[in-house]
C-alpha positions, 0 to 999 in steps of 0.5 A: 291417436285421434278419432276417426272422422265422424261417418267413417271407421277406423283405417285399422278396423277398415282393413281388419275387415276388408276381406269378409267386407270385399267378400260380401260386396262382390257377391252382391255387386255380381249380382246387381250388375249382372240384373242391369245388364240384363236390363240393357243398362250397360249397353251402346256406345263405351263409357266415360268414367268421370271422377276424382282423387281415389274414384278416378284411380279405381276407374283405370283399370276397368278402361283398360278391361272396355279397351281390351275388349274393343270398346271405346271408353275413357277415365276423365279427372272431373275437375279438369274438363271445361263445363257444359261437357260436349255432347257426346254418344258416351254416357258418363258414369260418375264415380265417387264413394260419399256421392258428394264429390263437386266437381263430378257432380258438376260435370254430370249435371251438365249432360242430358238425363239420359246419359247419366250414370253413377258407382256411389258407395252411399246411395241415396246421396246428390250423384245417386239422386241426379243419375239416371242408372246408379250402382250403389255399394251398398253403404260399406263402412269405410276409413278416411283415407278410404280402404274397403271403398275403394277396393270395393269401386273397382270391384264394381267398376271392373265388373260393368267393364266386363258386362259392358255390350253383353259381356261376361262377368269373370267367374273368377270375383268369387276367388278374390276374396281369398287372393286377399286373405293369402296375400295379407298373411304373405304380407304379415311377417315382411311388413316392417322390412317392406315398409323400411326404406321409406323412412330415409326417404324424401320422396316416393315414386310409384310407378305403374303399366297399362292398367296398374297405372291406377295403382300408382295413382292410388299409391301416391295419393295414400302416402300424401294423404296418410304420412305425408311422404310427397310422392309422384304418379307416373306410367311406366313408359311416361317414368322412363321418358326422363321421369326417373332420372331424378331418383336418389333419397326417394323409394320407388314402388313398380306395379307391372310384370313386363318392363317394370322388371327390367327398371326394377333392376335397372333402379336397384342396381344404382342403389335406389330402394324399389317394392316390386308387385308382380306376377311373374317369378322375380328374386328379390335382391340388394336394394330390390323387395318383390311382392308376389301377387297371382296372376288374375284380371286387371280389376281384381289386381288392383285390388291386390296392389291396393292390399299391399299399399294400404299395408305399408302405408299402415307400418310407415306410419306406425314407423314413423309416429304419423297418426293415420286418422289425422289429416292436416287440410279440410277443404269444405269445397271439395264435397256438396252438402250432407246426403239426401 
C-alpha cells in the first residue's frame, strides 16, 4: 500500500472520521453562513456556482434546493466556458476545495470584484484570496479522492441555497450526522454483497434525477479515479433517452425515488446487476440491491449518496487489489501554485 499524497490523509482514515468531522463542520458552517447571511451576503439576483470535477457535483444539488425555492441559479463546469464570462447580475461562487483549481480561478478573475465568491476548504489559498465573500471549511483533513471535503461542500453549499434571499437554514443539519453513523452501520455487513457485481464489470453507469444528478456525477468520477472501473454520468431522463441501451457487463447505480424505480426493475429484469439508493420502501430482488437512505433535504441526500459511493469504491478496491491511494496521472495544470 502506497502513502497518501503529502497534504492529505488516508481515504481509510478520511472515512474513519467522516462522521465526528461531517459533525463538527456542519455546527460551524450553520453558524458562519447563517452570520453572512445576516450581513446580506447571500442576497439579490441567484448564484452561478462555478467549478470542476468533485466541486462541480457538490454544487447540483444546492441548484436545485435555489430553483426550488424560486431563484434563479446555475452550476457551470469552469473549463467549459469562453473567458472573459459575460457581464452578468449573477455572482459567481467558485467552488474548489485546495482553492487552487485553474480554471475556476480563471473564470473568477475575469468578473468584476464585486461579484466574487468562494466555498474553499483551504482559506487562505488563490480562490479565497481573489474572492471578495469566502466560506471557508475550515481546513478539514481530507483524502486524495477526496471523502469528508467533499461531503463537507455540499454541506455548505446546501446551506447558503437554503439562506440565499433571506432563507432559512434546515434545522434538520444537526441530524445528519447521525443519518451518517446509521447508514455506515446499515452498510457494514452488505458491503461485500453491494460491492460484488462490479468485479465482472466492463464498465459503471450511475445514473441520478433531479438533484441526485451530482451523485452520479460524484459517482463516476470516484470509480475512475480510485479503481479505475470506466463509468458514465448521466440523469435519468438523459439515460432513458438511449443512453441505456448499451447496458450488458456494466453495474448500474440509480440514485432517485421516483422513475429510477421503475428502470431499477426494468434494468434487473434483463439481468443487468443495479444498486439502488432510495427512500421510498423497495425490495430487493434478483439482480437488484437497494440501499435504503431516509427521506431528508436534496443537500443533505447527497451526502448519503456520498456514504454509500465512498463504501463500495472502498470494498472494490479491496476486491480487486486496486491501491486507493495511488493514482496513475498527475496533471501539474490543473492546480495554480502552492497556498498563499
Amino acid at each position: 500500500m502506497s502513502t497518501p499524497k503529502e497534504g492529505h490523509i488516508s481515504f481509510a482514515s478520511a472515512r474513519a472520521g467522516q462522521a465526528a468531522a461531517l459533525r463538527a463542520a456542519i455546527e460551524r458552517l450553520s453558524g458562519e453562513v447563517a452570520a453572512r447571511a445576516a450581513g446580506e451576503w447571500f442576497h439579490g439576483a441567484g448564484p452561478v456556482f462555478v467549478a470542476i470535477g468533485a466541486s462541480h457535483a457538490a454544487a447540483c444539488a444546492p441548484t436545485w434546493t435555489l430553483r426550488t425555492r424560486g431563484v434563479h441559479a446555475w452550476r457551470l463546469s469552469a473549463g467549459d466556458h469562453p473567458l472573459p464570462f459575460p457581464r452578468s447580475v449573477h455572482p459567481l461562487v467558485a467552488v474548489s476545495q485546495s482553492g487552487r483549481s485553474s480554471e475556476t480561478l480563471a473564470v473568477l478573475e475575469s468578473v468584476e470584484p464585486w461579484l466574487r465568491y468562494s466555498v474553499t476548504n483551504v482559506a487562505p489559498s488563490p480562490i479565497s484570496e481573489l474572492a471578495g465573500r469566502g466560506v471557508s471549511l475550515g481546513g478539514i483533513p481530507d483524502s486524495y479522492a477526496s471523502t469528508i471535503g467533499y461531503t463537507a461542500t455540499v454541506a455548505a453549499l446546501g446551506m447558503i441555497a437554503e439562506a440565499w434571499n433571506r432563507g432559512a437554514i434546515d434545522p434538520s443539519w444537526a441530524a445528519l450526522a447521525g443519518h451518517v453513523d446509521e447508514l455506515e452501520s446499515a452498510l457494514a455487513p452488505r458491503a461485500d454483497d453491494l460491492a460484488a457485481p462490479f468485479a465482472a464489470a466492463r464498465a459503471g453507469d450511475f445514473v441520478g434525477g433531479g438533484p441526485a444528478a451530482g451523485s452520479a456525477e460524484a459517482g463516476a468520477l470516484l470509480f475512475r479515479e480510485t479503481v479505475r472501473l470506466p463509468g458514465a454520468a448521466m440523469s435519468t431522463r438523459q439515460y432513458l433517452h438511449g443512453a441505456m441501451e448499451s447496458a450488458g457487463n456494466t453495474v448500474h447505480m440509480l440514485f432517485g425515488d421516483e422513475r429510477e424505480i421503475a428502470l431499477a426493475h426494468t434494468l434487473a429484469s434483463a439481468d443487468h446487476p443495479v444498486i439502488l439508493v432510495t427512500s421510498a420502501e423497495v425490495a430487493d430482488g434478483p439482480a437488484l440491491q437497494v440501499v435504503r437512505v431516509p427521506e431528508v433535504p436534496p443537500s443533505q441526500r447527497a451526502i448519503l449518496d456520498a456514504i454509500v459511493l465512498q463504501t463500495l469504491v472502498a470494498r472494490t478496491a479491496e476486491h480487486s487489489g486496486v491501491d486507493i491511494e495511488e493514482f496513475v496521472f498527475d496533471n501539474a495544470d490543473t492546480k495554480v501554485g502552492a497556498a498563499l
